[in-house]
ROSE-4610 file (N, C-alpha, C; in Angstrom, 1 decimal, always signed):
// ROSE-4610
residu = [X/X/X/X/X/X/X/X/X/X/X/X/X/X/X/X/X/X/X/X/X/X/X/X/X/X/X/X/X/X/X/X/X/X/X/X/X/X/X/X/X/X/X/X/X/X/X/X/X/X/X/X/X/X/X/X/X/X/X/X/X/X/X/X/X/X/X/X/X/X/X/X/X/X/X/X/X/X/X/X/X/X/X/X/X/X/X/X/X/X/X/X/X/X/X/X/X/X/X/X/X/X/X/X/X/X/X/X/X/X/X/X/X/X/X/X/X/X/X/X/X/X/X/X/X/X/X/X/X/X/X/X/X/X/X/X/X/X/X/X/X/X/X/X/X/X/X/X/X/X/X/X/X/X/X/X/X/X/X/X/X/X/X/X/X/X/X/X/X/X/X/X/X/X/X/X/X/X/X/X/X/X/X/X/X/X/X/X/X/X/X/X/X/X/X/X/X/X/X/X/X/X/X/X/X/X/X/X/X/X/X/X/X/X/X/X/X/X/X/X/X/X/X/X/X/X/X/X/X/X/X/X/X/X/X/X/X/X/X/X/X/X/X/X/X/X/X/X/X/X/X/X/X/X/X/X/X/X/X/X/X/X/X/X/X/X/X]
num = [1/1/1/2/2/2/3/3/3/4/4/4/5/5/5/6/6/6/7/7/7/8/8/8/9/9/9/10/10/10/11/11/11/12/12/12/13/13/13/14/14/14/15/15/15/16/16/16/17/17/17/18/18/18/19/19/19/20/20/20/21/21/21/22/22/22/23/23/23/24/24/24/25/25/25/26/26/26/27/27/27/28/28/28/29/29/29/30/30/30/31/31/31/32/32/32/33/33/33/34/34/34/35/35/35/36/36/36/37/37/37/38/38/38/39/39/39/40/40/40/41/41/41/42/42/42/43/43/43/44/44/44/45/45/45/46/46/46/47/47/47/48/48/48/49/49/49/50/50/50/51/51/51/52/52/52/53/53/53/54/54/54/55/55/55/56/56/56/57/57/57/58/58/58/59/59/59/60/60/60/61/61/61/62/62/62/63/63/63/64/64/64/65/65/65/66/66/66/67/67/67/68/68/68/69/69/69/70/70/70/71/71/71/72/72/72/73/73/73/74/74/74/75/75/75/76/76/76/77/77/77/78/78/78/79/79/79/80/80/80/81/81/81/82/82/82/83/83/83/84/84/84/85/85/85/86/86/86/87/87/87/88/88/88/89/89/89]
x = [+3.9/+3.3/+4.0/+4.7/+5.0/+4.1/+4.3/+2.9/+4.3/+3.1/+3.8/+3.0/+3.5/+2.7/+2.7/+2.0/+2.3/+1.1/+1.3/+0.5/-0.1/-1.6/-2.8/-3.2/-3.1/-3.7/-5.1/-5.7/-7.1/-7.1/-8.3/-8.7/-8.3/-9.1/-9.0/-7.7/-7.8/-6.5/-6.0/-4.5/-4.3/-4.5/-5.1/-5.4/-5.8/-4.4/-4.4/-4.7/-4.4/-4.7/-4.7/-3.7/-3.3/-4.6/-3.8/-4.7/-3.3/-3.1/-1.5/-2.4/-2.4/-2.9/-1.7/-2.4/-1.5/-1.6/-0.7/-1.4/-0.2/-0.6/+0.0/+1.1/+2.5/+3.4/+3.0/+2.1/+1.8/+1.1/+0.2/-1.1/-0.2/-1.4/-0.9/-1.4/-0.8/-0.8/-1.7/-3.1/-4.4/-5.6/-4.5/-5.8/-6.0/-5.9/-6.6/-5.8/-6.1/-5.5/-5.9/-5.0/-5.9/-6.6/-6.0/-6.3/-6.0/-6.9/-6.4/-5.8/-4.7/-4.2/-4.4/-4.7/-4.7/-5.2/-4.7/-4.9/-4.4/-3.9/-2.5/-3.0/-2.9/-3.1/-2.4/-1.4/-0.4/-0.9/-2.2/-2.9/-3.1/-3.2/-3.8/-2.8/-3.4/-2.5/-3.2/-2.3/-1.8/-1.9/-0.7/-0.6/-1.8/-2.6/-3.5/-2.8/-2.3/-2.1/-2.7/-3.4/-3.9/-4.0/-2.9/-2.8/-2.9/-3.9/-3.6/-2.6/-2.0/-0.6/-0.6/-1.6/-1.6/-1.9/-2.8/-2.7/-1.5/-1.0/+0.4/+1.8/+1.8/+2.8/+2.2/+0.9/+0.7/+1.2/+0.8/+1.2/+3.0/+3.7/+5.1/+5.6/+4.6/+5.2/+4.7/+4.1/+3.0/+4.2/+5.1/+6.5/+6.2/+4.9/+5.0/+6.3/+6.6/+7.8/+7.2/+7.6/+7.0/+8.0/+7.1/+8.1/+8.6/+9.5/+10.4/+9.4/+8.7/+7.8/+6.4/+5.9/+5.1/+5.9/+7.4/+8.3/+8.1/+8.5/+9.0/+7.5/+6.5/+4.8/+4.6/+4.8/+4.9/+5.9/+6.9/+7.8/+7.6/+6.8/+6.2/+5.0/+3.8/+2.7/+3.2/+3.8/+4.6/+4.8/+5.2/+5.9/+7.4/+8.1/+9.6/+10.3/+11.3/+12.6/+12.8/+13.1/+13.7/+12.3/+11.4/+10.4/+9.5/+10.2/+9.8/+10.1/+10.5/+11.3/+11.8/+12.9/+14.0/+12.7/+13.1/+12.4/+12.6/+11.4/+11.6/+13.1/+12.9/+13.7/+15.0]
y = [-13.1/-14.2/-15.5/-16.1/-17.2/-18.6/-19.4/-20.5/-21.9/-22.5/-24.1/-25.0/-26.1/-27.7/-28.1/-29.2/-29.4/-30.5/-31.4/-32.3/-31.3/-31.4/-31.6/-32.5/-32.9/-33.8/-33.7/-35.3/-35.4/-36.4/-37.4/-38.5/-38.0/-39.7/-39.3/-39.8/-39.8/-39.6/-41.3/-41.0/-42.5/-43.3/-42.6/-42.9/-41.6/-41.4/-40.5/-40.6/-39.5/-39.8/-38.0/-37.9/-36.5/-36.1/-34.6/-34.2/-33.8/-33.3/-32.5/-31.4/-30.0/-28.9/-27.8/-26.6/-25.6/-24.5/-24.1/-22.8/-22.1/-20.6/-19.3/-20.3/-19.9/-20.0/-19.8/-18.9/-18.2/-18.8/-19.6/-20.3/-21.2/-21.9/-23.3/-24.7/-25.3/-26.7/-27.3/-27.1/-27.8/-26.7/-25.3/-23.8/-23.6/-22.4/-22.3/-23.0/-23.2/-23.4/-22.7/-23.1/-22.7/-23.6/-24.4/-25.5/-27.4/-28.3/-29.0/-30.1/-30.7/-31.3/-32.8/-33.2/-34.7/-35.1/-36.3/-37.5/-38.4/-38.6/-39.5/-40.7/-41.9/-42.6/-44.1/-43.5/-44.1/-45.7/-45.7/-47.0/-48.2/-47.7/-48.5/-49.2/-50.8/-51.9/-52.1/-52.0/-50.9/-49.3/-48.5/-47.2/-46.3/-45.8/-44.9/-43.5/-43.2/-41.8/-41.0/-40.3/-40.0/-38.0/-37.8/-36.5/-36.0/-35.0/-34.4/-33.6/-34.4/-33.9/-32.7/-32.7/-31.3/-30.3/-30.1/-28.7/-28.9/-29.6/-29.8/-29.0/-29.1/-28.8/-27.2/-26.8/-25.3/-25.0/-24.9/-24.4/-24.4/-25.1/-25.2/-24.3/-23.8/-23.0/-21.6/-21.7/-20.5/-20.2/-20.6/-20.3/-21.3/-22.2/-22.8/-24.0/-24.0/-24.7/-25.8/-27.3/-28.6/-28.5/-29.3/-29.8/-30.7/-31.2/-32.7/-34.0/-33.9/-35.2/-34.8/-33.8/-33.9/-33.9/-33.4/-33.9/-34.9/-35.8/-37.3/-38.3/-37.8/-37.9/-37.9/-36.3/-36.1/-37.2/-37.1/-37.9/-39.5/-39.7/-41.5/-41.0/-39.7/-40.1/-39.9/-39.5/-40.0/-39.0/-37.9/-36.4/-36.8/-36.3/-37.0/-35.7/-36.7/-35.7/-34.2/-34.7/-33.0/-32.1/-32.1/-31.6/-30.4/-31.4/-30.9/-30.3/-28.6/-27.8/-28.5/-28.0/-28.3/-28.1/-28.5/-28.9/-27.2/-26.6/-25.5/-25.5/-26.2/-26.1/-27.5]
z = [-15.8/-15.1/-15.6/-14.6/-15.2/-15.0/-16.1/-16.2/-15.9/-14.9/-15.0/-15.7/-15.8/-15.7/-14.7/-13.6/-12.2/-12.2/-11.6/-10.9/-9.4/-9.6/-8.6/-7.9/-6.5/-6.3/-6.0/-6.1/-5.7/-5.1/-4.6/-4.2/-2.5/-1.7/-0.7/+0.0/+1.5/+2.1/+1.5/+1.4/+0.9/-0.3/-1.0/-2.3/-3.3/-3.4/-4.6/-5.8/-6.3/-7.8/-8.0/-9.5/-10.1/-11.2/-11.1/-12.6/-13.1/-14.4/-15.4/-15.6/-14.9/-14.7/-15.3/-16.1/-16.0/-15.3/-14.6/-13.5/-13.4/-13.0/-12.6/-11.4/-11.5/-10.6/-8.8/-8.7/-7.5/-6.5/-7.6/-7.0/-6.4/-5.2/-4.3/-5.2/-4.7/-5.2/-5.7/-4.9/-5.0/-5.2/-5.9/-5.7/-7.1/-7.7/-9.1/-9.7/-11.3/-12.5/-13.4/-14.7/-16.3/-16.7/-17.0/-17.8/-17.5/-17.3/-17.0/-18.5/-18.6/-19.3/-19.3/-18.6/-18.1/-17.1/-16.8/-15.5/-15.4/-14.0/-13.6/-12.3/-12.4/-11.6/-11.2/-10.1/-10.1/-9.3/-8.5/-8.2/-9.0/-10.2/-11.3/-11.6/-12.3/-12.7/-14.2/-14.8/-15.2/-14.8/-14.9/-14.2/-15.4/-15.3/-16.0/-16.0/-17.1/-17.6/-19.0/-18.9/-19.6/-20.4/-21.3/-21.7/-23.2/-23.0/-24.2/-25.1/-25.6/-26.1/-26.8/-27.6/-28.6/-27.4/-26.5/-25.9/-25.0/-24.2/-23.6/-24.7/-26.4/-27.2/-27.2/-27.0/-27.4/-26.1/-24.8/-23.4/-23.5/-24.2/-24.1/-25.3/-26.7/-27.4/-26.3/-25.8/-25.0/-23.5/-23.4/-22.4/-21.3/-21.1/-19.8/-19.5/-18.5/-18.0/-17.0/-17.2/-16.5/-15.1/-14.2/-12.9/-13.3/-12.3/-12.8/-12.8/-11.9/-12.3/-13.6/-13.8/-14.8/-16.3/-15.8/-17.2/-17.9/-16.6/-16.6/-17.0/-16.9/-17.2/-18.8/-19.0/-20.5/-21.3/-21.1/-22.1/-21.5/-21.0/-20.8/-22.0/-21.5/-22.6/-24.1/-24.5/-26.2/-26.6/-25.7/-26.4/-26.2/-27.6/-27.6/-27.0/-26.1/-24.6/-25.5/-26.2/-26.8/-27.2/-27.4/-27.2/-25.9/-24.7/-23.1/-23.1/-22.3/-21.8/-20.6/-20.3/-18.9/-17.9/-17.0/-15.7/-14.7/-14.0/-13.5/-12.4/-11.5/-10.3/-10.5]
């Protein structure tokens, strides 16, 4: 089974707003997970991001692999670049 990291969305039409979720590869976008990591809110002035870093570092010793934007998420919330794994696709 392979595990990602991936942005969820939520909110209503037009006004989004993420969760930093880890889930089974298989699942769809907005369907199950494991575990949620975070919350992302790119509305906010200031942009609200919000992750727990220590379970984000066990999920990544644990094989999960980030998308390119939840990468680029993590290494804003204060996990240093070389830390992340490479981006799935």
């Amino acid at each position: 089974m392979a595990v990602h990291i991936r942005l969820r969305r939520q909110g209503k039409t037009k006004q989004p707003t993420y969760r930093l979720v880890v889930a089974d590869s298989r699942a769809p976008r907005n369907g199950r997970f494991i575990e949620t990591l975070g919350h992302y809110d790119p509305r906010r002035e200031p942009v609200e991001l919000v992750v727990d870093l220590e379970r984000a570092k066990h999920w990544f010793k644990s094989g999960a692999k980030p998308t390119e934007t939840a990468r680029d998420l993590l290494v804003k919330a204060g996990i240093p670049d070389a830390e992340v794994p490479a981006v799935i696709r």
